[in-house]
N, C-alpha and C positions, 0 to 999 in steps of 0.2 A: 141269260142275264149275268152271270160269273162272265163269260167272255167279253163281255159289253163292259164290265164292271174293270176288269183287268185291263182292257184296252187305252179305257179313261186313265187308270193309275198311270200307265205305259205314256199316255201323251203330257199328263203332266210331271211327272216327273223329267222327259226330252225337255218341254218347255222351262221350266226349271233350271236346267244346266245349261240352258241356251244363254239365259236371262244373264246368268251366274259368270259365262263366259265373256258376254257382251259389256257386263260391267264391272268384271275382275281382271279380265284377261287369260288367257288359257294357261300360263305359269302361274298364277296364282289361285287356279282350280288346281291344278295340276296339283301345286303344296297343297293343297285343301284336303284333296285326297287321298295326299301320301298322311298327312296328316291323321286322317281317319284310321285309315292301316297299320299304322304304327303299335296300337294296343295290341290286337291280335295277333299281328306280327312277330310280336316279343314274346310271343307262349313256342312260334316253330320251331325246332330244334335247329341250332345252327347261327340261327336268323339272331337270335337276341347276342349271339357273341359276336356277330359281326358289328352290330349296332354298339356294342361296348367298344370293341376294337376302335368305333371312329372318336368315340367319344376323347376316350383314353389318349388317341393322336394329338387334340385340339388340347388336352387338360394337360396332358404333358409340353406342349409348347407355353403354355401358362407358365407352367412352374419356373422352366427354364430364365422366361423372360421376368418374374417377380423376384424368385432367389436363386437364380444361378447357381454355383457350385456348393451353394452352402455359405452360411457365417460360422468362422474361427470362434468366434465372441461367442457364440449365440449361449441365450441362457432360459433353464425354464424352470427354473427353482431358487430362491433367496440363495444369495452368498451366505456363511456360515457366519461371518463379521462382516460387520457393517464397510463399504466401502470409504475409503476416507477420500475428506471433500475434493483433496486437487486434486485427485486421483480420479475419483470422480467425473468433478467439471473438465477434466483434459479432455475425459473420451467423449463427453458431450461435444466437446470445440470440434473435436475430430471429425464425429459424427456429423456437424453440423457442416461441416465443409466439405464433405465426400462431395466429389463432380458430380452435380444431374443435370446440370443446363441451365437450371433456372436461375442462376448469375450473368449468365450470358445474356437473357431475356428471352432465346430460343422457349423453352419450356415454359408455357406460361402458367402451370397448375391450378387453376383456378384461385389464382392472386390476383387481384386486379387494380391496387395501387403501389406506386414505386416505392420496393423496400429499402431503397440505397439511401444511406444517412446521411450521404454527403448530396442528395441533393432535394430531400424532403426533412424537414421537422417531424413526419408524422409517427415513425418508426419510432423514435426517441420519446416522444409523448407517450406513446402506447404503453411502451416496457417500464415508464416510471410509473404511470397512472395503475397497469397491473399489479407490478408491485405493490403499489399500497392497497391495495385489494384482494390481494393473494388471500388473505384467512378471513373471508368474509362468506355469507350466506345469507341469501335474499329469504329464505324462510321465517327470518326473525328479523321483522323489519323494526320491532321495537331497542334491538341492538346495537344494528348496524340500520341508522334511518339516513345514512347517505345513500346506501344501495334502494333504498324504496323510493328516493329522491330520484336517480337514476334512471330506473324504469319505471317509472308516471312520466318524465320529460323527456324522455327517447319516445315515446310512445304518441305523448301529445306533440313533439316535432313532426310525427310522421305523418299522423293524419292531418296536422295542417299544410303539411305539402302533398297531401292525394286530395283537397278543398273537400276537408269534411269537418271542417271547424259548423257553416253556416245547418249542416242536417245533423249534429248532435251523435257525429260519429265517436267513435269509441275502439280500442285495439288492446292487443296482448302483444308482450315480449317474448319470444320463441327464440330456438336456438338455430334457428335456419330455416331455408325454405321449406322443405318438408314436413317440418312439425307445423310451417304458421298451416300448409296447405291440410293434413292430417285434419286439425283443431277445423278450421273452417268446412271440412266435410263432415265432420262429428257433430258439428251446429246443426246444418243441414237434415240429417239423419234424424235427428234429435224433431227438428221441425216439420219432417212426416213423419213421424210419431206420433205429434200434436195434430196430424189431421188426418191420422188413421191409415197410412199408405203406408202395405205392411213388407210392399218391396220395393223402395225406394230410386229410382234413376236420375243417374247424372247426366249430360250429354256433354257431349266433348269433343274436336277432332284430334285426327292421329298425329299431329304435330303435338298434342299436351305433355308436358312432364308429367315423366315417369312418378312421382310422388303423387298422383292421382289415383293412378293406378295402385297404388300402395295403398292409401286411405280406401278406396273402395273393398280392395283386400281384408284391410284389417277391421271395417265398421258395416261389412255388409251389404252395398248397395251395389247395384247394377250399373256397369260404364257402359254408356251407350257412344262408339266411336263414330264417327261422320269421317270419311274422305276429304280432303283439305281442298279447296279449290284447285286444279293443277297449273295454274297460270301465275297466280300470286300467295297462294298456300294458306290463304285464309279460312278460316270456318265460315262456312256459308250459311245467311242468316236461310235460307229459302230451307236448307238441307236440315235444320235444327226444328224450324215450322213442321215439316216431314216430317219430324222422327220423335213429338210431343207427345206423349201419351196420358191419362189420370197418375199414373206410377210418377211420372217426372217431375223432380221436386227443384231441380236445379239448376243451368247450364254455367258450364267451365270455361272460359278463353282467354287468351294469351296475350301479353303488353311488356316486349313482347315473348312469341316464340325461342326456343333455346336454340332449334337445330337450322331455324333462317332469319331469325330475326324482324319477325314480320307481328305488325300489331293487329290484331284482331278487328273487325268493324264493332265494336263496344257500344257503338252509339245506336246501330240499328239493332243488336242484341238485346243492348238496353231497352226498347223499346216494345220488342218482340217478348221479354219474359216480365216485365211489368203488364200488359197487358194480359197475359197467361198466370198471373199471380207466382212467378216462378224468383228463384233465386238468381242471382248473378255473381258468379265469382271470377274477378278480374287476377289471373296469376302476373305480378310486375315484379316477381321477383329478381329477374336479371334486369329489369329497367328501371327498376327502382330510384334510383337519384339519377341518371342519364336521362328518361325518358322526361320528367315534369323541366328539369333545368334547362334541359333543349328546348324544349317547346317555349321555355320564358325567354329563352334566347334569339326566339323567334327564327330557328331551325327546324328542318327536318317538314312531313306534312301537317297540315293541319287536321288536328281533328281529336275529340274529346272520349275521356275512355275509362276518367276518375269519379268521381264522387258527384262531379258534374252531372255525368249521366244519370238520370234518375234511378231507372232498373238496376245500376249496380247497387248488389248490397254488400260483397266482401270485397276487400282487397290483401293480395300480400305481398309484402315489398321488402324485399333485403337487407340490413346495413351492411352486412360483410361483402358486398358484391362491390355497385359503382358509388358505396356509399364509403367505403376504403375503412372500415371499421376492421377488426381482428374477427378472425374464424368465430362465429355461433350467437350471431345478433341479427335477427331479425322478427318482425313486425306483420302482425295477421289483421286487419281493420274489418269494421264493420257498421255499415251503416245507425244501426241500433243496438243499444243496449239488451235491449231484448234477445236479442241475439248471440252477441257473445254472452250471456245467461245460461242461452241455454248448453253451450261448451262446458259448463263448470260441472265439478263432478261432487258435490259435498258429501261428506263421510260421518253419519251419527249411530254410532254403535251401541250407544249404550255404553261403552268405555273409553270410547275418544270420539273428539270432535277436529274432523281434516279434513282440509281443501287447498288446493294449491290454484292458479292463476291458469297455467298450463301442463301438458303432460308431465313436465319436470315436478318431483320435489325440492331436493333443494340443490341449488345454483349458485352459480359462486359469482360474487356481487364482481368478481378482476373486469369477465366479459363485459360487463352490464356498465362499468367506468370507462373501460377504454370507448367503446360505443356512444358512449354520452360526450367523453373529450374529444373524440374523433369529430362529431357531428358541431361541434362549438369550433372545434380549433379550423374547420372548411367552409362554416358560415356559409349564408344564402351566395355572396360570391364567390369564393373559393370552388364552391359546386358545381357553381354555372358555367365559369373561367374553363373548369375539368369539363364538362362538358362538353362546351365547343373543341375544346382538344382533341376530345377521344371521338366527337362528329367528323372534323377534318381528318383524322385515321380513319376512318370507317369508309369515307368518301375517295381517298387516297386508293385504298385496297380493291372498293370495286373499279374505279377507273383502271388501275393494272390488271384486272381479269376481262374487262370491256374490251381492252386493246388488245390483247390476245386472242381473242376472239378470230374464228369461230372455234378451234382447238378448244379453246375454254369458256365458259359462258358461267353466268350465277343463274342459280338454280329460281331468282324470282327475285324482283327490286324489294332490297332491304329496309327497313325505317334504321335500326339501330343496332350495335353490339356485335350480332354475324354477320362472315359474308361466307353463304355458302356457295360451294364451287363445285362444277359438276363440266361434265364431256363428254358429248358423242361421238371421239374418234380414239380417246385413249383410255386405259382402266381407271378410275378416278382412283380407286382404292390399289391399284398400285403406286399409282404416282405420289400420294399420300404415304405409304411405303418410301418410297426412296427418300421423301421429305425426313420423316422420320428419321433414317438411316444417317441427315444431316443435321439432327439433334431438335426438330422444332414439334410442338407439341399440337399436331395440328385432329381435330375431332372429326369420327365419319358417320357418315348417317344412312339410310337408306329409303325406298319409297318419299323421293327419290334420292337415285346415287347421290351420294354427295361427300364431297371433305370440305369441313367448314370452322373459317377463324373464330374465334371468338374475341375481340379488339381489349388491350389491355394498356396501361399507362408506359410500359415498360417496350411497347411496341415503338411508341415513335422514335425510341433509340435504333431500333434493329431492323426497320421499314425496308430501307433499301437492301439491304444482304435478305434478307425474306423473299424479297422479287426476284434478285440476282439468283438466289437455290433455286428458286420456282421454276425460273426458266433454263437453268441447269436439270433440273431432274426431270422438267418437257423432254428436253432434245435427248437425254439418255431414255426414255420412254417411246417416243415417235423412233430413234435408230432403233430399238428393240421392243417392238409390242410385245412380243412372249414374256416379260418379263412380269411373275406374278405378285401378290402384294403378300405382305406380312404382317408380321403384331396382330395389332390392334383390329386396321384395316381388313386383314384374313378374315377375323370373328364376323364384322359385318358383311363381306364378302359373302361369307359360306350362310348367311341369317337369310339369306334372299334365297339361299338353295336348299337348304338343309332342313328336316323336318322343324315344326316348332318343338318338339319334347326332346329331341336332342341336343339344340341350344340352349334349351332353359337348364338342362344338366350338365352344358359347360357352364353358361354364367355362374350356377351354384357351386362348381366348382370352384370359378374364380377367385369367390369369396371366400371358400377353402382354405385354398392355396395362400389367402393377402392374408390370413389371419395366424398361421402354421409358423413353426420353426423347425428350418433347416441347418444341422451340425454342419460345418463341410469335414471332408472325413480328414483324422488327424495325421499330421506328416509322422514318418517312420522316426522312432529316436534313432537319437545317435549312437553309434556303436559303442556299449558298455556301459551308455548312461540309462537313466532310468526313467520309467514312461513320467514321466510329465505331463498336465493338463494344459492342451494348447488353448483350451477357450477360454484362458485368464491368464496372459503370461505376467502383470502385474503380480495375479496372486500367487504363483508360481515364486518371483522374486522374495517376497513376503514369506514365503515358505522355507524356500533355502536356506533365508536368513537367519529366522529362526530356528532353524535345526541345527545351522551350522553353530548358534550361540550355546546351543545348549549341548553343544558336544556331539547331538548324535550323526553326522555326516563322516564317512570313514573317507577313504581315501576317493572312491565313487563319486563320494558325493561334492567332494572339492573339486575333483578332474572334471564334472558338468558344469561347476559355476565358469 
């Protein structure tokens, strides 16, 4: 009976790995269960230093690449007196003009409207409107009742452009995507509570922003990941039907995606999680004003994925993105009241009474102005106009990777925003490397390979020299395949090989390292003069001055000035 019993475990388990193999692929059992190994692994003697050793490779290339040799400047403690203003505003200027590219238009940092003064108004609106907002705080709207004006009418602009005027939708002002998305999975959570589901799931494909995965982190619930279609990378409604369980309170999808730019079918989803009593939360945060004003432009496909659809009940949608607003304004919607209700957190102690709107306390009314002038000063045309612009770039970029072809091909027909680009004859992630190496700021991704644009106003200036590098860095690529990738691309590179527990303890170093201050080490004084603080030479000047006024610099101290 034991043998019989053991025999059965023996064949299901083969079955099992069979199954695992036929629809992971044998590299990705393979990580699976290097994956597993890894815990135990790390107790053998030996074993865990080598496993640092690689670490420490990948985190030292970090460093190099974030602070190089070190800042002269660098500081991590108040100056003694106060710096004086021009003194000041100089190194600001200075600062502000260090070369990174992002003048050139190369680098696009996730900027997405033209900063140049001389050929936008918007730049110049911005910087007065913040100004007159600088010392404001949306906490006391009975003080400052422009900022409450502000955000009620950023808020009602938005859901009237996701068509949730006619269903009595309703939204919050957040300070970017991840807070709206955060706040709309703490609704969620919040709402199996209210019906007793005490381990709540989301379902999602692996194309979702990362910010999902964060909210699940921080509020507890289960991400349930789906495989993207591999034709067109969409979340398959059939695969989400699959994987509904009593636990499932809500499904995620994309309007669109960040790493292909591909809109979700929203409308069969819509259909599929009203019927299931389920949530929908449509993410529009990078299509947020590109994806409704196309579609009134009567661009791009047809097909419905807002407020329209029944089933959706959240949306979140950007300003600082295609909506050209200043860093930290964006917009979480929801179909019901009820709903965003149940996001609120009130606070009755017995010795205060607190509540705030969203996770912020208090918020500075500048963001919440510029946001509001932004959105007035681009009006329903202005929007639409940008639009079709940033449509005909988007169109422009995959026709040059079409006609390259088959060397290059996109990774899946785009609606909007990316074109990912992918090869089966050369490293994508080197080639993206040598891009790099020619100043442009291009994104990589993986499952699958990919380096992908992400289309920016500042593009249509730099189009042509963009194709011209592309096919400069092909032919240095095909004359030498050996050639491996770097940066960025390296990281994602080695994410396909390398354990999961070892890349999570780079990325965490990453953040390390971007948050750290590096001295660079101080030049040797000069022969007979005296050490000197190179990481203030202003205050330095300031110092000698002073000493020399008051007498006490001997002959030393005059031969250094």
């Amino acid at each position: 009976m034991l043998r019989m019993i053991e025999r059965l475990v023996f064949i299901f388990v083969v079955l099992r790995t069979l199954r695992s193999l036929k629809k992971l692929g044998l590299k990705a059992v393979g990580k699976l269960v290097v994956n597993a190994l890894m815990a135990p692994a790390k107790s053998i003697p030996g074993v865990s230093g080598l496993i640092d050793v690689g670490v420490q490779e990948e985190v030292a290339k970090i460093e190099k690449s974030l602070l190089g040799e070190g800042d002269e400047r660098a500081r991590t403690q108040l100056p003694e007196t106060g710096v004086p203003t021009k003194e000041l505003l100089a190194e600001v200027k200075a600062l502000a003009e260090e070369p990174t590219g992002f003048d050139t238009g190369k680098a696009w940092g996730g900027i997405y409207h033209d900063t140049r003064a001389e050929v936008s108004e918007l730049p110049a609106i911005q910087a007065a409107v913040f100004a007159q907002f600088n010392s404001t705080n949306s906490l006391y709207p009975g003080v400052f009742p422009a900022v409450r004006k502000f955000e009620a009418e950023i808020i009602a602009m938005a859901v009237h452009i996701l068509h949730g005027d006619p269903v009595g939708a309703v939204g919050l002002l957040t300070s970017g995507g991840t807070e709206s998305v955060l706040i709309a999975i703490h609704g969620y959570r919040e709402q199996a509570r209210q019906q007793g589901i005490e381990e709540p799931e989301i379902i999602c494909s692996h194309t979702a922003h990362g910010a999902l995965d964060k909210a699940c982190h921080y509020f507890g619930l289960n991400l349930v990941k789906l495989e993207a279609d591999p034709v067109n990378q969409q979340l398959k409604p059939q695969a989400v039907q699959a994987a509904i369980t009593p636990r499932t309170i809500a499904v995620y999808a994309s309007a669109p995606t960040f790493p292909h730019g591909v809109v979700d079918p929203i409308q069969e989803l819509g259909l599929l999680c009203k019927s299931h009593e389920l949530g929908l939360h449509v993410d529009n945060c990078l299509g947020g004003f590109w994806l409704p004003f196309m579609q009134k432009a009567g661009r791009g496909r047809k097909f419905e994925w807002d407020f329209k659809v029944e089933g959706v009940t959240s949306i979140s949608m950007d300003i600082h993105k295609y909506g050209f607003a200043s860093k930290g304004a964006s917009v979480v919607a929801f179909r019901t009241a009820a709903l965003r209700r149940l996001t609120y957190c009130p606070v009755r102690d017995g010795t205060q009474l607190y509540i705030t709107p969203t996770m912020q306390g208090s918020r500075s009314g500048a963001v919440m102005a510029c946001a509001w002038a932004t959105m007035l000063h681009m009006g329903d045309q202005g929007y639409t106009e940008a639009a079709i612009e940033l449509d005909k770039l988007h169109q422009k970029v995959q026709a040059a990777i079409v006609e390259r072809g088959p060397t290059l091909r996109l990774v899946c027909p785009t609606d909007l925003a990316t074109v990912p680009i992918a090869s089966d004859e050369v490293d994508i992630y080197a080639l993206a490397s040598l891009m790099e190496h020619k100043g442009w700021n291009l994104f990589t991704g993986c499952k699958p390979k990919c380096m992908s644009l992400c289309i920016g106003e500042r593009h249509k200036e730099v189009l042509d020299t963009l194709i011209k590098d592309l096919d400069e860095c092909l032919a240095t690529l095909l004359g030498d395949p050996s050639i491996k990738p770097s940066g960025d691309a390296a990281v994602y590179g080695a994410a396909d090989a390398y354990p999961d527990e070892i890349i999570e303890d780079v990325m965490k170093s990453y953040v390390d390292i971007k948050l750290s201050v590096k001295h660079k080490a101080a030049p040797e004084p000069a022969a007979g003069g005296p050490a000197l603080d190179p990481l203030d030479t202003a205050f330095e000047k300031r110092w000698l001055d002073t000493e020399k006024a008051a007498g006490k610099l001997g002959s030393l101290g005059k031969a250094s000035q």
